[in-house]
VEXMARDREN-427630 format. One line per field, with one value per residue (C-alpha): residue number from 0; x, y, z. Coordinates in nm, 4 decimals, always signed. Layout:
// VEXMARDREN-427630
pos: (NUM / ...)
u: (X / ...)
v: (Y / ...)
w: (Z / ...)
This chain:
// VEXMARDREN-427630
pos: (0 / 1 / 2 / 3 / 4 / 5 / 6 / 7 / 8 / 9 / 10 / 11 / 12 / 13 / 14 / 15 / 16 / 17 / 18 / 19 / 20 / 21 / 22 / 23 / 24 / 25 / 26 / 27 / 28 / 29 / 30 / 31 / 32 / 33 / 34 / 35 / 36 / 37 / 38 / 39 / 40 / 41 / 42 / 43 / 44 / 45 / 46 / 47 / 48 / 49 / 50 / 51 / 52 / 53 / 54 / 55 / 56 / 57 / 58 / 59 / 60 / 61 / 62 / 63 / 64 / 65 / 66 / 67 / 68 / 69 / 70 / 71 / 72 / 73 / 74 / 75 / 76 / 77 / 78 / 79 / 80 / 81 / 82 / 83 / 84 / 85 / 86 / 87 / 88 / 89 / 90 / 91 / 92 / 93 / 94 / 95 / 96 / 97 / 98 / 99 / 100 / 101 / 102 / 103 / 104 / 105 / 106 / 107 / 108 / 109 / 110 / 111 / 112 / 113 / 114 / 115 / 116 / 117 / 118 / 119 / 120 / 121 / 122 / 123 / 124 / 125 / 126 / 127 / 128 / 129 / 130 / 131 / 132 / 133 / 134 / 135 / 136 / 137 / 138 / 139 / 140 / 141 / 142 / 143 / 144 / 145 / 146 / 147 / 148 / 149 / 150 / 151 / 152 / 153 / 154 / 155 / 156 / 157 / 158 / 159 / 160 / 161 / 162 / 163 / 164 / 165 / 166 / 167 / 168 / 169 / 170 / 171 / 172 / 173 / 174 / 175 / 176 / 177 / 178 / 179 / 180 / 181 / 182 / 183 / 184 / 185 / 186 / 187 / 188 / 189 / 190 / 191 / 192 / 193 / 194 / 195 / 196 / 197 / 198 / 199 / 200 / 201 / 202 / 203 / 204 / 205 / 206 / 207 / 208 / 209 / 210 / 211 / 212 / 213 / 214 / 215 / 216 / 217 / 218 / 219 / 220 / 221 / 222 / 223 / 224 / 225 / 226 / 227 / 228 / 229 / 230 / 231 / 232 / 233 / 234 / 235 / 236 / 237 / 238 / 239 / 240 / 241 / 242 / 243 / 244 / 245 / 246 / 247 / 248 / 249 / 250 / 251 / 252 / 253 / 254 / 255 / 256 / 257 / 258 / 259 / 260 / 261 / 262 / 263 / 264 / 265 / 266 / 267 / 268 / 269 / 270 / 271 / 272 / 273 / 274 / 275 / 276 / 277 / 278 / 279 / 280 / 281 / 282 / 283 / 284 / 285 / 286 / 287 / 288 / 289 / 290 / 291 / 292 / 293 / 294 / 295 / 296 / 297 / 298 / 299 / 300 / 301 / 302 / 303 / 304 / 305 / 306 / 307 / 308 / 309 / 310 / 311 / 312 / 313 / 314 / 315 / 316 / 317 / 318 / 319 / 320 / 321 / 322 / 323 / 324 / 325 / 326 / 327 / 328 / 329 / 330 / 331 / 332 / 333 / 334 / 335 / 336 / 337 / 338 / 339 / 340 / 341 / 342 / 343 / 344 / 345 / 346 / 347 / 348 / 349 / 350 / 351 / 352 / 353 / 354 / 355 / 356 / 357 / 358 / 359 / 360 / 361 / 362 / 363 / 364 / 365 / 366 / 367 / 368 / 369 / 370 / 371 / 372 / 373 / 374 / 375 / 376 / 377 / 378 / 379 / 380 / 381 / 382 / 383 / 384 / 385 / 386 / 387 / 388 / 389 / 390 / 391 / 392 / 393 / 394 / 395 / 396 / 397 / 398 / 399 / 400 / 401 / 402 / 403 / 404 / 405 / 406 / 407 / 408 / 409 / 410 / 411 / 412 / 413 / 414 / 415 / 416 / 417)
u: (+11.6758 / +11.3529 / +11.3028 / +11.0989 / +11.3443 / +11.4394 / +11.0209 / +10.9691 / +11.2838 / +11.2323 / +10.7992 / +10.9020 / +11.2041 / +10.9934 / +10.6343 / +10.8924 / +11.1016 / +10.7399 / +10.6172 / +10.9641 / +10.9850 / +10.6203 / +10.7149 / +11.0399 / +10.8539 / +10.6006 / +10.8785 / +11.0218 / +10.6695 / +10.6645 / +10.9766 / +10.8758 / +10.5083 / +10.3418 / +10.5152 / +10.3074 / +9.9498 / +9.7070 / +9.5486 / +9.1756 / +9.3210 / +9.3960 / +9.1884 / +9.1375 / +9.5134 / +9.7418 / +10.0989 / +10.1902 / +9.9101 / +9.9978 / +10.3274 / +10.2514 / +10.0459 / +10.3670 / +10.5398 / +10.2723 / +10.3290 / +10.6792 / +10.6828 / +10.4580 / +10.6256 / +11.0022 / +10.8278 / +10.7215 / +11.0413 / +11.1961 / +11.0085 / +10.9653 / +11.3501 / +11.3421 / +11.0883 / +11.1667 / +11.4890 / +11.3818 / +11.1551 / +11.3745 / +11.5963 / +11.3021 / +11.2173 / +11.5544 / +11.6885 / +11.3916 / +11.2195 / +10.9131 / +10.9577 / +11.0763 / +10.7377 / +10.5709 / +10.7947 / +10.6507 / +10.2667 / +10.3775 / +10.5130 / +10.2740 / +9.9204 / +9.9142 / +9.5842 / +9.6846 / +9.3977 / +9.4963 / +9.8988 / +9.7894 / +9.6036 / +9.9482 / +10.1250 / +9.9137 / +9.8913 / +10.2468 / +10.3167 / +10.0781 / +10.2267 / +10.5919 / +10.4098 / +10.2593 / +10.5484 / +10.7387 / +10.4665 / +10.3820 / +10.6522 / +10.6342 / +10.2460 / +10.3158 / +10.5762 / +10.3164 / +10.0419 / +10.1728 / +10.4698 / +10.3814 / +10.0206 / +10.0968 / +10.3036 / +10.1075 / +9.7893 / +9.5859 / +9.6289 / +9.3867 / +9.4488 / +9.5752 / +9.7979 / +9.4905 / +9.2734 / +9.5870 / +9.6146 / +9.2099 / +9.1754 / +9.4761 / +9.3562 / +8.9839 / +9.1201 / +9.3377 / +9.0449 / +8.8113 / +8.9989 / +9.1555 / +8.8457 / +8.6596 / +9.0091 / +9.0753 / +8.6996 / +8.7390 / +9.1015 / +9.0226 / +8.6893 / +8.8976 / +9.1393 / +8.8888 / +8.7763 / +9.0854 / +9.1884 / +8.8510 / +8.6649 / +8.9448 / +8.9135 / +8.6303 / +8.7478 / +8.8113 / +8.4621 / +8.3370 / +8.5962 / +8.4981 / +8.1149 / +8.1953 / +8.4032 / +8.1458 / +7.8923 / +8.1055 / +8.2164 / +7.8794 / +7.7294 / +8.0215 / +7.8596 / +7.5141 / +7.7096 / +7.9820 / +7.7819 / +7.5517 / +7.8227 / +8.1810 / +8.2019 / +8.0416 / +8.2996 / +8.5844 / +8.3396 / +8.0037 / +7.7175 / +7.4466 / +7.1336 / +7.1566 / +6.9343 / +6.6802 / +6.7689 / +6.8821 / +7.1394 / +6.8723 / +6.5996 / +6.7673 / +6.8831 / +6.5587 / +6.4061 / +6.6779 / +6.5561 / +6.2564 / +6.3080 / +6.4966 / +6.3018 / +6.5503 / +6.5492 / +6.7925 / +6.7113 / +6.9118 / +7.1647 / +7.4545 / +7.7643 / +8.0786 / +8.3196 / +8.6135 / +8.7587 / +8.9051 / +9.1335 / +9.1941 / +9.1034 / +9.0278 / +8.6707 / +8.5007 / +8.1310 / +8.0163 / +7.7108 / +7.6975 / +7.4493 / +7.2742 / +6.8571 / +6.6452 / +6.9279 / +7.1215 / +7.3098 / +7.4901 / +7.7484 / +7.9189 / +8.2136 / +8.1844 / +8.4738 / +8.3539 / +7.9997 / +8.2144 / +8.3702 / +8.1491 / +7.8035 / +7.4744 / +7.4824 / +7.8234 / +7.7001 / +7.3840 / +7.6016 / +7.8600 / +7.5511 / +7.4087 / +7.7454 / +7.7582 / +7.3528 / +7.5240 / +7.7107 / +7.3945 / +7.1545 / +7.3776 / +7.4920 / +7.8570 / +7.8374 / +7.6672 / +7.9083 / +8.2083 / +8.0911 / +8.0133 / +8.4260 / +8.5662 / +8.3645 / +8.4788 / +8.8489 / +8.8494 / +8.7017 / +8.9416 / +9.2241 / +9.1032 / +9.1171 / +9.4926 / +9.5227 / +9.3822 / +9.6745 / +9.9809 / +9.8281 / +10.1180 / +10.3751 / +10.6966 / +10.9214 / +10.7663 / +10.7992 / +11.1354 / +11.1597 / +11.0191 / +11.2766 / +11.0256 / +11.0684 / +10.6685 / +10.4223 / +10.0707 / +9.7471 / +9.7565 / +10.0960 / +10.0429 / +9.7045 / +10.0037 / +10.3169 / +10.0142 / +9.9615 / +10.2875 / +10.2517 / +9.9445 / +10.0584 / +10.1525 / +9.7731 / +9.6181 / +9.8289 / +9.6994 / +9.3878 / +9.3831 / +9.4988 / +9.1449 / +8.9519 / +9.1163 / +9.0363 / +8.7083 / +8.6449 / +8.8040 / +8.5587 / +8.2575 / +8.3842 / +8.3629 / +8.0048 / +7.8925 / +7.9887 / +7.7888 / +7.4886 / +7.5542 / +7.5678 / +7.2107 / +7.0398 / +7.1201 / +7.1535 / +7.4756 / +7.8027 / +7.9844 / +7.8486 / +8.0553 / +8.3342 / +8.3327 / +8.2823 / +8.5995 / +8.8396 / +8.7728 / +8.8481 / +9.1370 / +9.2789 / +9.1365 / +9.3066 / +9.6317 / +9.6025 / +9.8147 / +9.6661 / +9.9179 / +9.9504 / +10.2409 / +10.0103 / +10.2211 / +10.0776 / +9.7236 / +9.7994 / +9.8758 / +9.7138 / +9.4256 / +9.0820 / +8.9626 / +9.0574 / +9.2962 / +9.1111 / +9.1957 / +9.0556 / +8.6963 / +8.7190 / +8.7235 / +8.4738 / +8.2089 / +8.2765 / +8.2375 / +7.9130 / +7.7658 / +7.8476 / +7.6789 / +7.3494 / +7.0694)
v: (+10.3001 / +10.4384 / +10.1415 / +10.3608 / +10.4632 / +10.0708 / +9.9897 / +10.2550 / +10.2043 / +9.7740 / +9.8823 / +10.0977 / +9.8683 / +9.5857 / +9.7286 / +9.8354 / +9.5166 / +9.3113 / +9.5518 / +9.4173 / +9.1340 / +9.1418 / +9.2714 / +9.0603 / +8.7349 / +8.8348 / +8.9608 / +8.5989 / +8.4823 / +8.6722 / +8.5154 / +8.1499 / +7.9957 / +8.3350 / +8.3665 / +8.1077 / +8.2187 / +7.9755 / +7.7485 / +7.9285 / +8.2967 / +8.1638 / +8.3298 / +8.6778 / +8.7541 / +8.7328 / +8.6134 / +9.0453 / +9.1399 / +8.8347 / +9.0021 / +9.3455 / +9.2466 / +9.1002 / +9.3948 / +9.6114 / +9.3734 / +9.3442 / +9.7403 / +9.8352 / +9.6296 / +9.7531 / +10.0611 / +9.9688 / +9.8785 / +10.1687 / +10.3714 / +10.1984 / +10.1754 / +10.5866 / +10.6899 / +10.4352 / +10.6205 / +10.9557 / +10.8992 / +10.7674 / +11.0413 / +11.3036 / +11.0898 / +11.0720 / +11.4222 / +11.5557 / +11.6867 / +11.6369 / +11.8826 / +12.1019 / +12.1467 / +12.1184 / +12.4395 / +12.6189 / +12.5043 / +12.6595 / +13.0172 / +13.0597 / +12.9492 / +12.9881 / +12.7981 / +12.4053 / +12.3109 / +12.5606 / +12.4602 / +12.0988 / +12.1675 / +12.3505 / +12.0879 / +11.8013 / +12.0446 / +12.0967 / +11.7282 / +11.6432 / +11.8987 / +11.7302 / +11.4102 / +11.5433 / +11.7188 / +11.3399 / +11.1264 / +11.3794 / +11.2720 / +10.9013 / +11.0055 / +11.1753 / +10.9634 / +10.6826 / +10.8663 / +11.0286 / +10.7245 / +10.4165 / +10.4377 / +10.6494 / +10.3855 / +10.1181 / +10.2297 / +10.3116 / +10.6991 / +10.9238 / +11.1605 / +11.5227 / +11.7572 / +12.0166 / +11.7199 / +11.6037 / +11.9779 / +11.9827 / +11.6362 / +11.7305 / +12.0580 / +11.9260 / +11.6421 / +11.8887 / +12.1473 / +11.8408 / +11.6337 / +11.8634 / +12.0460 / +11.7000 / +11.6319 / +11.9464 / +11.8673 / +11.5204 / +11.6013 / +11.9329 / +11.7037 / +11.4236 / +11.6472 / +11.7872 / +11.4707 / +11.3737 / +11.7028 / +11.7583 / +11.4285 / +11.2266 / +10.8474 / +10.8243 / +11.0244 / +10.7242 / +10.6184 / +10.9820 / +10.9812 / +10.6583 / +10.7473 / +11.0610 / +10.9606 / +10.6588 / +10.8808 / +11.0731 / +10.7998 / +10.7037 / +11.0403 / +11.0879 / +10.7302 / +10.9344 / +11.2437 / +11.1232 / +11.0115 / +11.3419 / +11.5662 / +11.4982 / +11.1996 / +11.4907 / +11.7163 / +11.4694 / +11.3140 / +11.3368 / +11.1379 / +11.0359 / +10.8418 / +10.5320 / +10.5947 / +10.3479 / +10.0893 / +9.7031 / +9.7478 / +9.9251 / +9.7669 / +9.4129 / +9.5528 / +9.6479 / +9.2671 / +9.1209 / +9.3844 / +9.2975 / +8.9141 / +8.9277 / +9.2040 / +9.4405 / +9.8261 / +10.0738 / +10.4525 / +10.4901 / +10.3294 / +10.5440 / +10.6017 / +10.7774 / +10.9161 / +10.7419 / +10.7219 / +11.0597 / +10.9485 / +10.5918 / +10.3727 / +10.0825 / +9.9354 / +9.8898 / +9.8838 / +9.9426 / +10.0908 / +10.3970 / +10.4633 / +10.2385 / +10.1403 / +10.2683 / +10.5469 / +10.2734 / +10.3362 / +10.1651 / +10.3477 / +10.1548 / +10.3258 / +10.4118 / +10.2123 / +9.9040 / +9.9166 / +9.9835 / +9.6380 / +9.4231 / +9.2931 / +9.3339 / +9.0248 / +9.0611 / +9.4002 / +9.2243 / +8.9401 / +9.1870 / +9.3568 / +9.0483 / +8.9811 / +9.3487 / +9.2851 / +8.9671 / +9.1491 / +9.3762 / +9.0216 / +8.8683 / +9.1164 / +9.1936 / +9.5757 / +9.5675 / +9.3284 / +9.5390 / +9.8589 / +9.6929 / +9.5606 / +9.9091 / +10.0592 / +9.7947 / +9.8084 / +10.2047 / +10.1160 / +9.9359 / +10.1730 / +10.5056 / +10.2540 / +10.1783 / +10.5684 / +10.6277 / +10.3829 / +10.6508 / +10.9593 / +11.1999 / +10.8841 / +11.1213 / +10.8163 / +10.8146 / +11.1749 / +11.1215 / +10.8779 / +11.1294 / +11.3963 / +11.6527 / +11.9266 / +11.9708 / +11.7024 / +11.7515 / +11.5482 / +11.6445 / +11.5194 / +11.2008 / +11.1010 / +11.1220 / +10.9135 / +10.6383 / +10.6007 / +10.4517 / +10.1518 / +10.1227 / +10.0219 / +9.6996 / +9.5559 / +9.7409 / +9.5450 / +9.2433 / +9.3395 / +9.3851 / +8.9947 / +8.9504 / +9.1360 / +9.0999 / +8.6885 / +8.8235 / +8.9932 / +8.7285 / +8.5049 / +8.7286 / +8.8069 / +8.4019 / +8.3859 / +8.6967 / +8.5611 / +8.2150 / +8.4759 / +8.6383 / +8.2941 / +8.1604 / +8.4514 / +8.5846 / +8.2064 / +8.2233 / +8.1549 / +8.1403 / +8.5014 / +8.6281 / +8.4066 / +8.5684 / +8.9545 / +8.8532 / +8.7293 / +9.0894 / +9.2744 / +9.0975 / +9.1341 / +9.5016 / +9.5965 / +9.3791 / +9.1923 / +8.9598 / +8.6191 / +8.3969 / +8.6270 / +8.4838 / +8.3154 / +8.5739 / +8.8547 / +8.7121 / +8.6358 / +8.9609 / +9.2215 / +9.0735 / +9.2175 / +8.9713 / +8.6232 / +8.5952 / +8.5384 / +8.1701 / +8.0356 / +8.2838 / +8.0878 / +7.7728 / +7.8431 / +7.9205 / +7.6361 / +7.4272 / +7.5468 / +7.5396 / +7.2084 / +7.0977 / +6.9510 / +7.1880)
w: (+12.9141 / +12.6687 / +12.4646 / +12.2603 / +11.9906 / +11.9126 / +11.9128 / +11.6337 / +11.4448 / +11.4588 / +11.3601 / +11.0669 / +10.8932 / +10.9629 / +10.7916 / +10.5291 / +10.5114 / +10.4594 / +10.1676 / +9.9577 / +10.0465 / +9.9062 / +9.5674 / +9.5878 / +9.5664 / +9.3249 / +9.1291 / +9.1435 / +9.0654 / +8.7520 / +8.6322 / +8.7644 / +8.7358 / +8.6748 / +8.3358 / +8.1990 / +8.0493 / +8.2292 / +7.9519 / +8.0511 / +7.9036 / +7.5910 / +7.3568 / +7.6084 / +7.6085 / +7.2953 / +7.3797 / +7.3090 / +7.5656 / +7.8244 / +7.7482 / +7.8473 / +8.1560 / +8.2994 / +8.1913 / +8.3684 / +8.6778 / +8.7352 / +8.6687 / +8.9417 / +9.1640 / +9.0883 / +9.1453 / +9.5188 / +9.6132 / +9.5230 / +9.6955 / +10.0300 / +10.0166 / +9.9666 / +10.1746 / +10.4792 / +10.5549 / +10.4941 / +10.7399 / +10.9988 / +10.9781 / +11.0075 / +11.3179 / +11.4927 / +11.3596 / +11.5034 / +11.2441 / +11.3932 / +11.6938 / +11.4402 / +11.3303 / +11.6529 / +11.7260 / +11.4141 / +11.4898 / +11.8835 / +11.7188 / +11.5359 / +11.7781 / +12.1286 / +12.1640 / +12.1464 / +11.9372 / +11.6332 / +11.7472 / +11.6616 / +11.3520 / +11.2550 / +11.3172 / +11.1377 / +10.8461 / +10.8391 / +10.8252 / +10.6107 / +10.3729 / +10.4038 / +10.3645 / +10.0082 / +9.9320 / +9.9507 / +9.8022 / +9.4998 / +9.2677 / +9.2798 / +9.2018 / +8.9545 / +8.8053 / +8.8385 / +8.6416 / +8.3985 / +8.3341 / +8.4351 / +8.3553 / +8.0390 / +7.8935 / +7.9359 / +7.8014 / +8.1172 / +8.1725 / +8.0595 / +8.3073 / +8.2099 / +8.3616 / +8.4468 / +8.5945 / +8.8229 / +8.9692 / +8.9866 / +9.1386 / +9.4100 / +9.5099 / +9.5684 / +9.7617 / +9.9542 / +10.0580 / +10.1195 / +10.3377 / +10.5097 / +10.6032 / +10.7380 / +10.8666 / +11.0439 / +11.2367 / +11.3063 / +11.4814 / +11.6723 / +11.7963 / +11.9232 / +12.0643 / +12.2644 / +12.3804 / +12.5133 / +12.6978 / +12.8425 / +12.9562 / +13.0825 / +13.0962 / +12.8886 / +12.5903 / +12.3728 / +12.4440 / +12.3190 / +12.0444 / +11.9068 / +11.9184 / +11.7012 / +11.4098 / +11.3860 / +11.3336 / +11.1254 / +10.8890 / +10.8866 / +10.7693 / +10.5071 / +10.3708 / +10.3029 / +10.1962 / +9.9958 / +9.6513 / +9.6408 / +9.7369 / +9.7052 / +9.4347 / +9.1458 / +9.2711 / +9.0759 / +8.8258 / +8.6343 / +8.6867 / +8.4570 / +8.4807 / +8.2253 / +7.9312 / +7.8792 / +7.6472 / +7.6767 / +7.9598 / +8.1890 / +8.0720 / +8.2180 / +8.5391 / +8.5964 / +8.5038 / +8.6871 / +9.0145 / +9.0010 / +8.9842 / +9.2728 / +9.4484 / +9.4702 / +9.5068 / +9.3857 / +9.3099 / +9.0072 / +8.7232 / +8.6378 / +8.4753 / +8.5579 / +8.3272 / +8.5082 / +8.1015 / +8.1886 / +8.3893 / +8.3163 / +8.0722 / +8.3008 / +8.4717 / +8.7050 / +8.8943 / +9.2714 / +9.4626 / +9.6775 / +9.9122 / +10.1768 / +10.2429 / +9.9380 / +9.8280 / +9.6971 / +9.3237 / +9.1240 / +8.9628 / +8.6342 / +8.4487 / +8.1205 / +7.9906 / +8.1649 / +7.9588 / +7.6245 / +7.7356 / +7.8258 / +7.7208 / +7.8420 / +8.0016 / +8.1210 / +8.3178 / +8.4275 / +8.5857 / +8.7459 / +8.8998 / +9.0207 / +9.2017 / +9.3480 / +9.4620 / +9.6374 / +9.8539 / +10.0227 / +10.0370 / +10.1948 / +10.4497 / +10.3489 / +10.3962 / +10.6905 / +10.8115 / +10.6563 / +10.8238 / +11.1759 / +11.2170 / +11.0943 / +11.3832 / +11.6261 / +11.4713 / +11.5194 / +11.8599 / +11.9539 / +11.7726 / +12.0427 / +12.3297 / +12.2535 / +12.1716 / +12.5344 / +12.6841 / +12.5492 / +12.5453 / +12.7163 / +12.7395 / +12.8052 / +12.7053 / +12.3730 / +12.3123 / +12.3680 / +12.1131 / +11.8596 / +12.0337 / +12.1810 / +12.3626 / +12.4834 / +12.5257 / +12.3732 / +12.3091 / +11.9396 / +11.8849 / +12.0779 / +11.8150 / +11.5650 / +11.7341 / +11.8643 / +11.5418 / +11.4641 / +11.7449 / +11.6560 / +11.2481 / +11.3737 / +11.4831 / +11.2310 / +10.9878 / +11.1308 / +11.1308 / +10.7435 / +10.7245 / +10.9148 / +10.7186 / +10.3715 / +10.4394 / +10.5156 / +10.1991 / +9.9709 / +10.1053 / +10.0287 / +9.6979 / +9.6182 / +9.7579 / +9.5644 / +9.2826 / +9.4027 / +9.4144 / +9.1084 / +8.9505 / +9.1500 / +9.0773 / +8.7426 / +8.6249 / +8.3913 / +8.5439 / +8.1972 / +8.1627 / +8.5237 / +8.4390 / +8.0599 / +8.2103 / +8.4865 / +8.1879 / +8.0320 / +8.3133 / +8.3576 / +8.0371 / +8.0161 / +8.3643 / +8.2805 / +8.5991 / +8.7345 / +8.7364 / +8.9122 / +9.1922 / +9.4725 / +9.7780 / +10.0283 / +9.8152 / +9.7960 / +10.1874 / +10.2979 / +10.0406 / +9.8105 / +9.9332 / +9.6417 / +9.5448 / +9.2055 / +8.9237 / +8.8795 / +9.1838 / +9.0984 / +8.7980 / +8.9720 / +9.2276 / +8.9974 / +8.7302 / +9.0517 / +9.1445 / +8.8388 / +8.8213 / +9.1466 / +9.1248 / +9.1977)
């Protein structure tokens, strides 16, 4: 008996069944303690706003569900119908070489898979977002911003497959070695490439004028002997109204990038103190750490590709007529969703707890704790986030801590003795 079939059918209800059971309990969290505005907002949200947020909240996730309870058996039934082979069929007809075939056939999926996410996109754009403030995002930019990520990614795509393709029909037990060494170096070049290339391609970059903001970035830099080649903003008000901050760019090609509606919100000492938290991260190693367990993660992600490449019970699974290399990168993936789930519980505990010591540095460094915790109420309120998120949630998805317990962690510290 293939125990295939019941593997993928118990990993896909299951990855499914977490996701709403997810927004179940934060639903229920909404409803229960959640409801309450936590005596520390008072002041930054109005009972209409607090209001709204939980509106916002219990929205998104109603939203979640429904489509995890759409898609998941639309895509069992592509799976088991085999819809799958179907296109592998096509890709054949149409390329007799294997490595255009399996460019066919990732393309063709990948256009079903657009083809099935593009509504609830769109419905979450130009509805959700649209009626609660945050959309600023028009119908022209949506098309633009689609296309461009289209052509893009599927160009770097198409390269990075047909290369690990090759790697696994030519060099035999060492292709996942070979594989692994190339997409690192390709991730790592699209690190250097991305901000001077592709990021003005959706969005325009200037140089911050000199003035009070720049002029106490650069104080604050030089205090703390810290290089950066340039301040900018990004219009990210054209397609949203909310904020945010983050560096591009590694050694002394570093930028920091700040959105335009996050300096409309916040002070100059509010910016200065979000900066000093996102200089945190680099001093004390966070990126580098970051960037060293993705490439061990996607290490170890080609070795367990190497272990059911050609598997003819798992092809059968996925009802195919021919087995391929190309198609068996795609049905590894699926067993592989499983550990790379649990891998995100490592690393999203990971990055919670650099978030809380960046904002330690932020408030060693730029001295003013009251002026991060003042900035993080704003972009709360601005961003209508939930601040009594359910501990499963936090548990499972949170790359950063809720806002309360940031809150907490830096009243504590600046309480300490020095």
């Amino acid at each position: 008996m293939n125990p295939y079939p019941w593997i993928l059918f118990i990993l896909i209800v299951a990855n499914a069944g977490i996701d709403i059971l997810l927004d179940a309990v934060s639903l229920g969290r909404l409803k229960g303690p959640g409801s309450k505005l936590p005596q520390e907002f008072e002041g930054v949200f109005d009972k209409e706003k607090y209001d709204k947020a939980l509106a916002y909240q219990a929205v998104n996730n109603r939203f979640d569900m429904n489509s995890q309870l759409v898609d998941t058996p639309l895509l069992l039934a592509f799976l088991f119908l085999g819809g799958f082979n179907a296109v592998d069929m096509w890709a054949r007809a149409h390329a007799q070489n294997p490595y255009w075939a399996g460019l066919l056939f990732v393309g063709g999926l990948s256009a079903l898979k657009l083809a099935a996410s593009l509504p609830w996109s769109i419905y979450r754009t130009f509805v959700i977002e649209q009626r609660f403030g945050f959309n600023k995002t028009t119908a022209k930019t949506f098309i633009l911003d689609l296309i461009k990520g289209i052509l893009i990614g599927g160009a770097i795509g198409a390269a990075v497959f047909s290369g690990i393709v090759y790697f696994f029909v030519r060099t035999g037990s060492k292709a996942w070695l070979y594989s692994w060494i190339a997409f690192t170096g390709v991730q790592l070049l699209l690190t250097y490439l991305a901000p001077a290339i592709f990021m003005p391609l959706f969005n325009k970059f200037k140089e911050l004028p000199d003035g009070e903001l720049k002029a106490s970035i650069e104080q604050y830099n030089k205090r703390n002997l810290f290089r950066i080649s340039g301040i900018f903003t990004m219009d990210s008000s054209r397609r949203s109204t909310k904020g945010n901050a983050f560096f591009t760019g590694f050694g002394r090609f570093k930028r920091l990038v700040l959105f335009d509606t996050l300096i409309a919100s916040q002070s100059t000492d509010e910016l200065v103190a979000i900066f000093a938290h996102e200089v945190g991260h680099f001093k004390l190693g966070h990126i580098r750490k970051s960037i060293a367990i993705s490439i061990a993660s996607t290490a170890l992600m080609f070795f367990a590709f190497s272990l059911f490449i050609g598997n003819v019970d798992l092809f059968s699974a996925f009802k195919m007529q021919d087995v391929s290399v190309y198609a068996s990168l795609v049905f590894i993936g699926f067993l592989y969703a499983p550990i790379a789930r649990i891998q995100s519980l490592f690393t999203h505990a990971l990055s919670r707890k650099a978030e809380f010591e960046a904002d330690g540095y932020s408030a060693e460094t730029f001295g003013k704790p009251e002026t991060l915790i003042s900035a993080l109420k704003k972009l709360s309120a601005d961003n209508l986030s939930n601040l009594d998120p359910h501990p499963l949630r936090v548990f499972f998805d949170y790359t950063h801590p809720p806002i309360m317990k940031r809150i907490e962690n830096l009243r504590r510290l600046a309480a300490a003795p020095h």
